[in-house]
TORSE-994563 format. One line per field, with one value per residue (C-alpha): residue number from 1; z, y, x; residue in three letters. Coordinates in nm, 3 decimals. Each point is the difference from the previous one (the first is absolute). Layout:
! TORSE-994563
n = c(NUM|...) $
up = c(Z|...) $
north = c(Y|...) $
east = c(X|...) $
res = c(ala|...) $
! end
This chain:
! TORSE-994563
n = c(1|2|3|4|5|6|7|8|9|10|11|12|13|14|15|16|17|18|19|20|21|22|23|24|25|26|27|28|29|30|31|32|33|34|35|36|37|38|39|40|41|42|43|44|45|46|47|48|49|50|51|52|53|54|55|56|57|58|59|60|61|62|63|64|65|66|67|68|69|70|71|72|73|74|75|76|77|78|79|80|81|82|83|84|85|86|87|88|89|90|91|92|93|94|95|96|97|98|99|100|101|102|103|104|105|106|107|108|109|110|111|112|113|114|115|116|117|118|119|120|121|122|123|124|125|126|127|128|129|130|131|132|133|134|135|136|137|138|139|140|141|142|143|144|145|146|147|148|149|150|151|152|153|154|155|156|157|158|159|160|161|162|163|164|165|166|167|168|169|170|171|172|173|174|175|176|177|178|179|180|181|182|183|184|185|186|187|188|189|190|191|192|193|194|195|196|197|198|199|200|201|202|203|204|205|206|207|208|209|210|211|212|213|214|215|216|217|218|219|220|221|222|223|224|225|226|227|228|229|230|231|232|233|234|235|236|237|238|239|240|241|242|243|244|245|246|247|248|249|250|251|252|253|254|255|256|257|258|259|260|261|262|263|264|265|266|267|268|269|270|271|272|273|274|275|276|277|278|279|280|281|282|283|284|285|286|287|288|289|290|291|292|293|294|295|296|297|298|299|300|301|302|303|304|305|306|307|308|309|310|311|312|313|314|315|316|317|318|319|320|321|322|323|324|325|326|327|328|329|330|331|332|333|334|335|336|337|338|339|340|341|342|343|344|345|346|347|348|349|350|351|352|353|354|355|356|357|358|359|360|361|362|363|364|365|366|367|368|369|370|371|372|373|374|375|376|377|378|379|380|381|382|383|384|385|386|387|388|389|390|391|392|393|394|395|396|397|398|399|400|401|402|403|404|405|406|407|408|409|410|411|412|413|414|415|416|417|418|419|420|421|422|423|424|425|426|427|428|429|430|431|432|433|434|435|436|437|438|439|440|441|442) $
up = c(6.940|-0.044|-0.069|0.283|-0.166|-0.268|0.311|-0.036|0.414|0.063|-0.186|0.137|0.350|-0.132|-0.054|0.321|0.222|-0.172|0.122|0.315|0.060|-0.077|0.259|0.278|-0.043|0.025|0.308|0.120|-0.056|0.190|0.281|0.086|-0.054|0.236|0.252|-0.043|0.004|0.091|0.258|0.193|-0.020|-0.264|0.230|-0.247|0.273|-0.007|-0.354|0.090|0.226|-0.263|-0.260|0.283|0.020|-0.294|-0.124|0.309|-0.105|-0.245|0.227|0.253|-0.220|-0.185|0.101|-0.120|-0.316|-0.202|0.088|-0.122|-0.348|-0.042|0.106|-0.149|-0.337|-0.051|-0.217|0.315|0.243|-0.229|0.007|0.361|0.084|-0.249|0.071|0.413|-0.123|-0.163|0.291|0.231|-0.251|-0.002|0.399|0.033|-0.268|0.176|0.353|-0.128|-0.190|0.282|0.215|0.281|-0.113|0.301|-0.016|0.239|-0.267|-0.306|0.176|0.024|-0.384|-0.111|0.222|-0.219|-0.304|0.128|0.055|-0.327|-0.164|0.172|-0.160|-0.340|-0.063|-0.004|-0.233|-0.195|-0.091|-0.027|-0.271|-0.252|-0.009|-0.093|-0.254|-0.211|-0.069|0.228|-0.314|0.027|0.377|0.060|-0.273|0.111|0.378|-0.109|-0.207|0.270|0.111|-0.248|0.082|0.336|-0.075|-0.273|0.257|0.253|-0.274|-0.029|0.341|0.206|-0.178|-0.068|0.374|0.113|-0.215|0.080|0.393|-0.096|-0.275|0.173|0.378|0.048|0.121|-0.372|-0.103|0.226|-0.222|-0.286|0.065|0.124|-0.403|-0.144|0.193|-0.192|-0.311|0.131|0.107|-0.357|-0.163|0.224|-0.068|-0.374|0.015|-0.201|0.206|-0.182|-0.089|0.373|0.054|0.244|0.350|0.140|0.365|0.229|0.088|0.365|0.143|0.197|0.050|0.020|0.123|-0.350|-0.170|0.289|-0.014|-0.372|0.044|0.295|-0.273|-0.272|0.087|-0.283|0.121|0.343|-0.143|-0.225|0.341|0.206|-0.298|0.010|0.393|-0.013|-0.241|0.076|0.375|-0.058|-0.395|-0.091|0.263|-0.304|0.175|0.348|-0.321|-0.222|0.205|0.286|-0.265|-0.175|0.280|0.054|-0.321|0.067|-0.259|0.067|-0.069|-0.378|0.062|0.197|-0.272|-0.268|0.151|0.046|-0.386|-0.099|0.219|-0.235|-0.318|0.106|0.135|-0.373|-0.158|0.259|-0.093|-0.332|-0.020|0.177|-0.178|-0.301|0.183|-0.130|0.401|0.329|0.154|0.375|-0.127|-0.091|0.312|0.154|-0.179|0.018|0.355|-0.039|-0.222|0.251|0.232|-0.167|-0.137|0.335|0.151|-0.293|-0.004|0.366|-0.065|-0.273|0.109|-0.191|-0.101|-0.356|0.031|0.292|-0.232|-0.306|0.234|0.047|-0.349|0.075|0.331|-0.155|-0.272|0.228|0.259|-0.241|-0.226|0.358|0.108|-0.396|-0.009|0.346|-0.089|-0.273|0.071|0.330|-0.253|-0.269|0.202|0.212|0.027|-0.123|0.278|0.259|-0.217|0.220|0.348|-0.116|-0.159|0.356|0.151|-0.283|0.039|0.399|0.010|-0.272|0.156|0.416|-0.035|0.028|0.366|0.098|-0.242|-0.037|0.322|0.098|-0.375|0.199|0.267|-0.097|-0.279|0.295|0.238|-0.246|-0.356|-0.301|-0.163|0.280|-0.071|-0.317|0.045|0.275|-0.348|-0.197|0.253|-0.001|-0.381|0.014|0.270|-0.204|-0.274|0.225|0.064|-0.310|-0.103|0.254|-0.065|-0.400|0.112|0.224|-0.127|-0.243|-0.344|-0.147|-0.208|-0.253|-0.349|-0.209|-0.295|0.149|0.223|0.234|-0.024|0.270|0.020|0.226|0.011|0.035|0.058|-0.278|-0.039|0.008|-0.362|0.128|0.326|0.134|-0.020|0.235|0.086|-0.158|0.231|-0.277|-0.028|-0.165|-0.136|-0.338|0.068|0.131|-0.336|-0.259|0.172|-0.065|0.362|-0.049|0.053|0.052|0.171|0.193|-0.109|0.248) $
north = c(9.667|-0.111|-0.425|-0.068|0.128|-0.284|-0.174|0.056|-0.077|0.248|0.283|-0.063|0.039|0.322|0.182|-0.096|0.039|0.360|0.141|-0.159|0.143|0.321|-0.025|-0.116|0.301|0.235|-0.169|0.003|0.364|0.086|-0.271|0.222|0.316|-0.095|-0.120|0.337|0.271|-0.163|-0.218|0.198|0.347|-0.114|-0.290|-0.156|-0.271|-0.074|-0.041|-0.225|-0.253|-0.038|-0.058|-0.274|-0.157|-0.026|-0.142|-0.222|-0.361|-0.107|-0.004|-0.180|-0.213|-0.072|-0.361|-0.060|0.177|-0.127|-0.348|0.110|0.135|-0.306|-0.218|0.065|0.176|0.361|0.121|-0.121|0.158|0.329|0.046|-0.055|0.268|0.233|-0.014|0.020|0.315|0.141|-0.058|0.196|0.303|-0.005|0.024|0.270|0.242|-0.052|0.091|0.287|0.148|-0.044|0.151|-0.251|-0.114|0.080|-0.056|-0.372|-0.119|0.068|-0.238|-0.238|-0.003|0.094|-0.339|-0.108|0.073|-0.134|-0.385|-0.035|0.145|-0.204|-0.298|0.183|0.117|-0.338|-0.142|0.280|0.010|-0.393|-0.023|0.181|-0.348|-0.168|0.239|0.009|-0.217|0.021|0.151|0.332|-0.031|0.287|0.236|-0.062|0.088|0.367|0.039|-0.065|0.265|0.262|-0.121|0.144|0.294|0.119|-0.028|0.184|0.328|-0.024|-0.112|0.261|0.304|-0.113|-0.074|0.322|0.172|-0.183|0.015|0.383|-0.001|-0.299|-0.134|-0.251|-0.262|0.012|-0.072|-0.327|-0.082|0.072|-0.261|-0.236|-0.025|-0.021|-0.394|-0.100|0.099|-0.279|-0.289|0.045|-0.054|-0.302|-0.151|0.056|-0.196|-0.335|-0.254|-0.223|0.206|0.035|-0.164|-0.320|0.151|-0.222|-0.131|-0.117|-0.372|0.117|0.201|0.247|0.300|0.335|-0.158|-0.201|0.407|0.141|-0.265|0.027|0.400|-0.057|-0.253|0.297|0.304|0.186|-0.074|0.155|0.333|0.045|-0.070|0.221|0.259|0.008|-0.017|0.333|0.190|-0.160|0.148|0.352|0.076|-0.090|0.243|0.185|0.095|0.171|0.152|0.166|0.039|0.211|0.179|0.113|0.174|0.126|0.194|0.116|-0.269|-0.167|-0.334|0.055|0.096|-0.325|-0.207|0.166|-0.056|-0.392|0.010|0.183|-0.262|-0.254|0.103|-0.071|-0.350|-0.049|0.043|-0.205|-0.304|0.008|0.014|-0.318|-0.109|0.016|-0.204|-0.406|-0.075|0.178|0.030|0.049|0.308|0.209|-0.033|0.107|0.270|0.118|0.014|0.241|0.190|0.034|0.081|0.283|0.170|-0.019|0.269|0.226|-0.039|0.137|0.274|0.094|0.441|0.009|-0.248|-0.018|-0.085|-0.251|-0.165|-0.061|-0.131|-0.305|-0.095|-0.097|-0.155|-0.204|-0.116|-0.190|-0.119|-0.184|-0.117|-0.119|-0.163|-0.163|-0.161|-0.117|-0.137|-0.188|-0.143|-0.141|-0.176|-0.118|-0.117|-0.214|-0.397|0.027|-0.273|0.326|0.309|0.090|-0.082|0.243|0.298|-0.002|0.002|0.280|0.225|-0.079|0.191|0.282|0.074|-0.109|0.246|0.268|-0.019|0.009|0.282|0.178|0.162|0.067|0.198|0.176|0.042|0.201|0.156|0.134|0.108|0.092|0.068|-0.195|0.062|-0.169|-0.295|-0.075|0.057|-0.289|-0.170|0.097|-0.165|-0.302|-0.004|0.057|-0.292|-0.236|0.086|-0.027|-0.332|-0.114|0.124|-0.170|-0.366|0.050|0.064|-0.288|-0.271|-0.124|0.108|0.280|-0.067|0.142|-0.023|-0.270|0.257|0.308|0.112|0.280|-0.147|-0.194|-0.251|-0.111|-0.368|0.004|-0.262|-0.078|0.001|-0.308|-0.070|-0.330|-0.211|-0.369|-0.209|0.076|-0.117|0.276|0.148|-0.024|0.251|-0.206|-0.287|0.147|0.185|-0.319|-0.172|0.291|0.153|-0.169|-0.062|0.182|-0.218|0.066|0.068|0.298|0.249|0.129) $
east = c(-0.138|-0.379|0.063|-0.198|-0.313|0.044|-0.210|-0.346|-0.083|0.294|-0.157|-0.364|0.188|0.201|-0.296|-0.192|0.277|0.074|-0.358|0.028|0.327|-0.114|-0.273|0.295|0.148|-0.274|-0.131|0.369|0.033|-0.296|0.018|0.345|-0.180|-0.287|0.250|0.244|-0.287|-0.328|0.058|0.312|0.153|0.254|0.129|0.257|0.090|-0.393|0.074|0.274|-0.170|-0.287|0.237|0.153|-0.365|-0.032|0.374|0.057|-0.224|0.173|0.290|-0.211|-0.185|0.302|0.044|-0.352|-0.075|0.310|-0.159|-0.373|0.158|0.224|-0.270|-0.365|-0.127|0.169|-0.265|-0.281|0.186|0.020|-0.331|-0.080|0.247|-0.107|-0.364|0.090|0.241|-0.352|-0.240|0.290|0.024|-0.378|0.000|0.246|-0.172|-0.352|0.198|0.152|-0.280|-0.263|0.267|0.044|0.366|0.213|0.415|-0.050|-0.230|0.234|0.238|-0.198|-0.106|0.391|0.051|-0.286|0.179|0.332|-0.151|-0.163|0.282|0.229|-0.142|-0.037|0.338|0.195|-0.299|0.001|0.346|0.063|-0.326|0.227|0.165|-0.306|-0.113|0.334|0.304|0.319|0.200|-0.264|-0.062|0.295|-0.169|-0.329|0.100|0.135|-0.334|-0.179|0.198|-0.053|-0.376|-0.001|0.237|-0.184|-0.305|0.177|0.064|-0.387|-0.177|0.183|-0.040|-0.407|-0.064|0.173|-0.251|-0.272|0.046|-0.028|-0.260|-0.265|0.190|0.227|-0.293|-0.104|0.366|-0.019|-0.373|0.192|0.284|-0.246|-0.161|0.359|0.030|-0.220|0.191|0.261|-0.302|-0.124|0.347|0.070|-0.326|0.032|0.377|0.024|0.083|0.105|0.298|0.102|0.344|-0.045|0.171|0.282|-0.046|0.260|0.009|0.138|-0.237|0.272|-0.202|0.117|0.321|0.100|-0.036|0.174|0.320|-0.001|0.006|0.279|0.214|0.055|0.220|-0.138|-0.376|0.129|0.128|-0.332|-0.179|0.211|0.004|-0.391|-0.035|0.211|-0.209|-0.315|0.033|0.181|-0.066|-0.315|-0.226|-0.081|-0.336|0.195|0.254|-0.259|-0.252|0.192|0.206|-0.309|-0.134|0.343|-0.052|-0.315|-0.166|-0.335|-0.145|0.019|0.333|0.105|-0.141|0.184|0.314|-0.060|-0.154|0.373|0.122|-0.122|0.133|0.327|-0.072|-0.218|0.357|0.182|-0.243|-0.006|0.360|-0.041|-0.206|0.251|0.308|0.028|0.023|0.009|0.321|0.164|0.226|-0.301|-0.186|0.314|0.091|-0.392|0.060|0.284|-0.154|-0.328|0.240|0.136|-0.313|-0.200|0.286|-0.038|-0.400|0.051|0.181|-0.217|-0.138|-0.330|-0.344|0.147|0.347|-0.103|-0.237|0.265|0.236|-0.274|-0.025|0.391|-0.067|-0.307|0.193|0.276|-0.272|-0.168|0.327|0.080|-0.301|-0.085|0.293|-0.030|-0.304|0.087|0.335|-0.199|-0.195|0.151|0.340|-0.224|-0.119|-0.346|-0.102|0.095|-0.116|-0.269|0.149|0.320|-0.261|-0.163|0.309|0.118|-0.350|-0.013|0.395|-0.127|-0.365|0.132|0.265|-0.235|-0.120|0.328|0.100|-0.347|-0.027|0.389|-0.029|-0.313|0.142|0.297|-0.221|-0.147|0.310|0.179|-0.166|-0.058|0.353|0.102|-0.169|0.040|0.412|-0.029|-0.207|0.323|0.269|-0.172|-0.016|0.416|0.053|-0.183|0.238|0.295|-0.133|-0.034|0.356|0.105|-0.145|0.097|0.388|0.002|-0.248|0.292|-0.308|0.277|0.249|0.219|-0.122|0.194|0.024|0.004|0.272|-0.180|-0.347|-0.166|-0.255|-0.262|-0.147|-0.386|-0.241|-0.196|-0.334|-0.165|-0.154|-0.139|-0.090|0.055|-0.290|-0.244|-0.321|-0.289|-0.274|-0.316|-0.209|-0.278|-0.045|-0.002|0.283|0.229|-0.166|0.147|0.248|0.364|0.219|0.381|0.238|0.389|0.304|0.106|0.238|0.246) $
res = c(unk|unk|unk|unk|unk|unk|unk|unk|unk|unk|unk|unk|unk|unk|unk|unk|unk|unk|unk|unk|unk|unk|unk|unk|unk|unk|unk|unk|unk|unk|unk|unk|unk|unk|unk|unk|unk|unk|unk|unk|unk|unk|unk|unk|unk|unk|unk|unk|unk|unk|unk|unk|unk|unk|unk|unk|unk|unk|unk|unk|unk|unk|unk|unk|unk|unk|unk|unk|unk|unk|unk|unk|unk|unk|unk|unk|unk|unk|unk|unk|unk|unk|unk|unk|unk|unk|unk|unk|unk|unk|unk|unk|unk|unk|unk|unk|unk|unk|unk|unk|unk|unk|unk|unk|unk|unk|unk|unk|unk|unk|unk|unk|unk|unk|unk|unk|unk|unk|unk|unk|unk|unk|unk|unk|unk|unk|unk|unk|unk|unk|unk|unk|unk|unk|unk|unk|unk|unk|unk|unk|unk|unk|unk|unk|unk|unk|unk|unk|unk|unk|unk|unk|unk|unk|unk|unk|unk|unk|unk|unk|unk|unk|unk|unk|unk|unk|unk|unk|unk|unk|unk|unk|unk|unk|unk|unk|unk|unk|unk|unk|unk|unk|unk|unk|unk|unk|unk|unk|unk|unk|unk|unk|unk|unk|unk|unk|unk|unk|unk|unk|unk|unk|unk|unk|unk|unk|unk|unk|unk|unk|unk|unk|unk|unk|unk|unk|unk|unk|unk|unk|unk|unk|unk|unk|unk|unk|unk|unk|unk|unk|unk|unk|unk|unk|unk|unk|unk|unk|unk|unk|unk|unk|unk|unk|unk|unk|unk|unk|unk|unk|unk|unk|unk|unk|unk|unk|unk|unk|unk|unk|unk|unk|unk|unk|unk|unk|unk|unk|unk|unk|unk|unk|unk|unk|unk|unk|unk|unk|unk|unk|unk|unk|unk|unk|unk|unk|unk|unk|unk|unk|unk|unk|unk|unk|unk|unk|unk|unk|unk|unk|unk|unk|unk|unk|unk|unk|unk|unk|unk|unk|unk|unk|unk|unk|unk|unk|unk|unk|unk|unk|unk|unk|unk|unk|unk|unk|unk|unk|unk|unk|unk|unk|unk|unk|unk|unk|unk|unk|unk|unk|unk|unk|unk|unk|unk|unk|unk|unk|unk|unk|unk|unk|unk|unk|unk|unk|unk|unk|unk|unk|unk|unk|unk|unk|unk|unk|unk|unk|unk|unk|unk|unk|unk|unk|unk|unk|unk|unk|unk|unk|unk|unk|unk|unk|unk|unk|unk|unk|unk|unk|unk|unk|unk|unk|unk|unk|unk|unk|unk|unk|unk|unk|unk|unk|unk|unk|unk|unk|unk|unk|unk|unk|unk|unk|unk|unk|unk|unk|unk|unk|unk|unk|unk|unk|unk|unk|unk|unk|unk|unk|unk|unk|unk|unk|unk|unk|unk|unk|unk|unk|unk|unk) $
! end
């Protein structure tokens, strides 16, 4: 479950992007609670067209940030966003605690947040690949994972408390120290010990990762799949948020809820985490399985039973979204990784402003149970979806040896590249660091 630790420059980054992580979600937690019950009279489509500001570049920006993170130094790029992501925090807790932070100004910084993270999120998921061999790169992905998901059962539940206990402009502070958890690890990385990045001869663009995306049917129905949840399942903030003051809960409340949330999507990743490869049938079945637990979550009668019923919604969210993740990358020419993650995180994170405020919207016409059923429909078309493309794509068969078992052809990871030329690093690091060389696996 843990081989990717055997990597000394993938541990160093598990730890630092564990704090930071934690310090996303408190900041998250109270950037939603500011906007809910600070800023507006529990506005939940106010809540919705931040969460669009903030989700909406790397959809816009998408033809331009896969480029950067194929193109130039991960690991530089990583810390330019991360120390941009700290200034930002910084800002908004020095607004909000001199009490001049109005609701126009808190789009502007969740905008803010949206362009730096829009070039952070493609890096940051593509530098897995440098830091450990394509044979771990699936287990590393759902540790990441578990990373975040174990940050998300802590970071919610402290910044409710805090926003409570101190304000939520400290919360923002807080965060703001926890980035440099994550500039520390990425300075203290070796190097030399940083795979050599592939980097396409023909210079296509955004086009070359779109074509590629357009050429596999079972790269379309992960895309599809995560365009449907990304847009109607994943408003957890509108879900909890509104249902907790349904309840009669509070900020603590809210945060407890998104930290209960989390254990479910722990166990969800490190189940990943545990598979040999990622495969197509469990992101569809995931999808179901959302499906089906976001209609009992909203018929759920009290706080408690609501919150249980998210452990189970969690858990196939992030099964869903892991192994998303990591069939994207391991299934995919090397030379094109980072094009096709910025196409991947511009469908997951773009959804949203096209999702986020219709799930306000009706949260506010017609309640938050509401909501997250629309959340639960999409979850079961995406399933029908991907029923559908199994049945017909000509991948099942009969099992040779067993009568009434069936089979389904998936495409294998890729366990080494074609020769490529290497974007150095350094010149130590072109002088000790060996170029991969090989042919693809289909």
């Amino acid at each position: 479950m843990f081989r990717s630790f055997s990597n000394v420059n993938y541990r160093i980054w598990f730890g630092g992007a564990l704090v930071s992580n934690v310090g996303g979600w408190m900041q998250a937690t109270a950037q939603d609670w500011v906007v809910l019950t600070e800023l507006t009279n529990n506005d939940a489509a106010a809540m919705g067209a931040t969460m669009a500001l903030q989700f909406g570049p790397p959809l816009v920006l998408v033809s331009l940030t896969g480029w950067v993170a194929d193109r130039f130094d991960r690991r530089r790029i990583l810390l330019t966003t991360q120390t941009a992501l700290l200034a930002l925090a910084v800002a908004v807790g020095t607004l909000l605690l001199l009490g001049v932070m109005t609701l126009p100004m808190m789009f502007c910084f969740a905008a803010g947040f949206g362009v730096v993270n829009a070039f952070d999120a493609p890096a940051r998921q593509t530098f897995v690949s440098d830091m450990v061999s394509a044979s771990e790169t699936s287990n590393a992905v759902a540790l990441n994972s578990a990373s975040f998901n174990l940050a998300r059962m802590i970071g919610p539940a402290v910044g409710g408390l805090l926003i409570v206990a101190i304000g939520s402009g400290w919360v923002f502070i807080v965060n703001a120290a926890t980035f440099l958890a994550m500039i520390v690890a990425l300075m203290l990385m070796r190097r030399s010990q940083l795979a050599p990045r592939p980097k396409h001869r023909n210079r296509g663009g955004l086009a070359a990762g779109f074509r590629y995306v357009w050429g596999r049917s079972d790269l379309r129905v992960v895309f599809v799949t995560v365009f449907l949840i990304g847009a109607f399942g994943m408003n957890f903030p509108i879900f909890a948020s509104t249902m907790a003051i349904e309840f009669g809960a509070g900020a603590d409340g809210y945060g407890i809820l998104s930290s209960i949330l989390a254990i479910g999507s722990l166990t969800g990743a490190l189940l990943a985490a545990r598979r040999d490869r990622a495969r197509v049938r469990v992101v569809i079945f995931a999808a179901g399985g959302f499906g089906v637990f976001a209609f009992v979550s909203a018929a759920m009668p009290t706080y408690a039973a609501y919150a249980v019923t998210l452990m189970f919604t969690g858990f196939t969210i992030v099964t869903l979204l892991t192994t998303a993740n990591g069939y994207v990358q391991t299934t995919t020419d090397p030379a094109l990784r980072g094009r096709v993650l910025a196409l991947y995180m511009a469908v997951i994170m773009g959804a949203t402003p096209i999702g986020a405020p219709i799930a306000g919207w009706v949260a506010d016409t017609f309640g938050p149970r509401t909501a997250i059923m629309l959340g639960g429909v999409a979850g079961l078309v995406a399933c029908a979806i991907g029923v559908t493309w199994v049945l017909t794509s000509g991948r099942l068969h009969r099992d040779e040896n067993r009568r009434f078992l069936m089979t389904l052809d998936e495409t294998r990871p890729l366990s080494v590249i074609d020769e490529v030329d290497p974007v150095e690093f350094s010149d130590e690091a072109a002088a000790t660091t060996p170029i991969r060389t090989a042919k693809k696996s289909g």
